[in-house]
C-alpha positions in Angstrom: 129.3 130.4 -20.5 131.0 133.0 -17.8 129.2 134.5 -15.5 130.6 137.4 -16.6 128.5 137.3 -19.8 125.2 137.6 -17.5 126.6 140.6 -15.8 124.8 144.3 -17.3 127.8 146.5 -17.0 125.6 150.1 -17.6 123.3 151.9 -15.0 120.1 151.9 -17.0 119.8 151.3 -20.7 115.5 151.2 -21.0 115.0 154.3 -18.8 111.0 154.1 -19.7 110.6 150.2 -19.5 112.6 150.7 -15.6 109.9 153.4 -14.8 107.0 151.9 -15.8 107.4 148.6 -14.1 108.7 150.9 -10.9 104.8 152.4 -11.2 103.6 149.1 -11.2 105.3 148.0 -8.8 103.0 146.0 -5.8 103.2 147.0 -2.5 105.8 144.8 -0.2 103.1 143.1 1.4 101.8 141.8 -1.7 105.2 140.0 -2.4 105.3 138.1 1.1 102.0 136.6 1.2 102.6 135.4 -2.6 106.0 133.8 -1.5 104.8 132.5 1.8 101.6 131.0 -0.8 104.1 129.5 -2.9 106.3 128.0 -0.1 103.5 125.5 0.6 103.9 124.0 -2.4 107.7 123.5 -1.6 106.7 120.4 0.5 106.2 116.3 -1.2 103.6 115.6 1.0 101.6 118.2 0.6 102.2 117.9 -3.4 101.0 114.5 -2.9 97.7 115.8 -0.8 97.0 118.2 -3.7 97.6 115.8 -6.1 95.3 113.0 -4.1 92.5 115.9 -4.1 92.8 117.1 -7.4 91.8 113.6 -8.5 89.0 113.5 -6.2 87.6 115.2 -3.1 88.6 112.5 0.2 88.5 112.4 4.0 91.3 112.0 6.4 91.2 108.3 6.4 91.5 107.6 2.8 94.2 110.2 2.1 96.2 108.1 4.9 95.9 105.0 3.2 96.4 106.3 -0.3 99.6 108.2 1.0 100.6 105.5 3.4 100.8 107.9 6.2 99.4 108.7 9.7 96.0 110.5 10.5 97.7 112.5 12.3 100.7 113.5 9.7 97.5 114.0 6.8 96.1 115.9 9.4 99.1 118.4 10.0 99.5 119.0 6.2 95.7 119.6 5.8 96.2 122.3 8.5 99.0 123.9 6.4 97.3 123.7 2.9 93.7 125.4 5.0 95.9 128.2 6.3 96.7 129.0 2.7 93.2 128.3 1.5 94.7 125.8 -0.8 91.8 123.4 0.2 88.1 123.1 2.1 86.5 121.1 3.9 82.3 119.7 4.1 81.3 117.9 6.9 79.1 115.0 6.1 77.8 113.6 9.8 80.8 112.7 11.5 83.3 112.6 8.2 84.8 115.6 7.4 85.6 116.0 3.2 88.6 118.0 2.2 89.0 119.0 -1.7 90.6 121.6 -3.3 89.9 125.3 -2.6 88.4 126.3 -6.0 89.2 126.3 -9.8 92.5 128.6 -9.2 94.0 126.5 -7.1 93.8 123.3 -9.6 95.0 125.5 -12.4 98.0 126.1 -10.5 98.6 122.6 -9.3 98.0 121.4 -13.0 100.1 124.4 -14.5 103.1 123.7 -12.9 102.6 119.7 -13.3 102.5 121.0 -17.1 105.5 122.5 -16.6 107.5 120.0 -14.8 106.8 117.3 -17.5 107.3 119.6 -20.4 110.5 120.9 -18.9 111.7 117.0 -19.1 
């Protein structure tokens, strides 16, 4: 196929179905803190991290040896995935548990590891 048979050569066929999604639109603020959401997931390691923690809540220490990684690498990532409130953390004494934010976050995780596989 050409691109050419992708290309719309009119204005505006649907003038009510362009109007009613113009009303709807969200406001551009909206937009950027869903992209800058999704660009977190655009990083292995931290895909791995969310992975590890979907399976099971874990500390700093045991995410290092599962990922084969530093303390300090984990550490980084976690920082990254907290900003986004993509996971949480529980302090028990001196060990510090991180897991996944809540049940919206797993759904998305899972949803697009649905995808992937179906997409295969």
């Amino acid at each position: 196929m050409s691109r050419s048979e992708f290309t719309c050569n009119c204005n505006i066929i649907h003038h009510d179905v362009v109007d009613a999604i113009k009303k709807e639109m969200l406001p551009p603020s909206e937009y950027e803190c869903l992209a800058d959401f999704f660009k977190v997931f655009g990083d292995g390691t931290r895909i791995r991290i969310l992975w590890s923690l979907d399976q099971h809540e874990m500390c700093v220490c045991d995410l290092s040896n599962v990922l084969g990684m530093t303390k300090s690498a984990i550490s980084h990532q976690l920082g990254s995935l907290r900003r986004e409130h993509l996971v949480r953390f529980r302090r028990d004494g001196k060990t510090v548990y991180y897991s996944l934010d809540d049940k919206h976050i797993r759904k998305i995780f899972e949803t697009g590891l649905e995808h992937i596989r179906h997409s295969r």
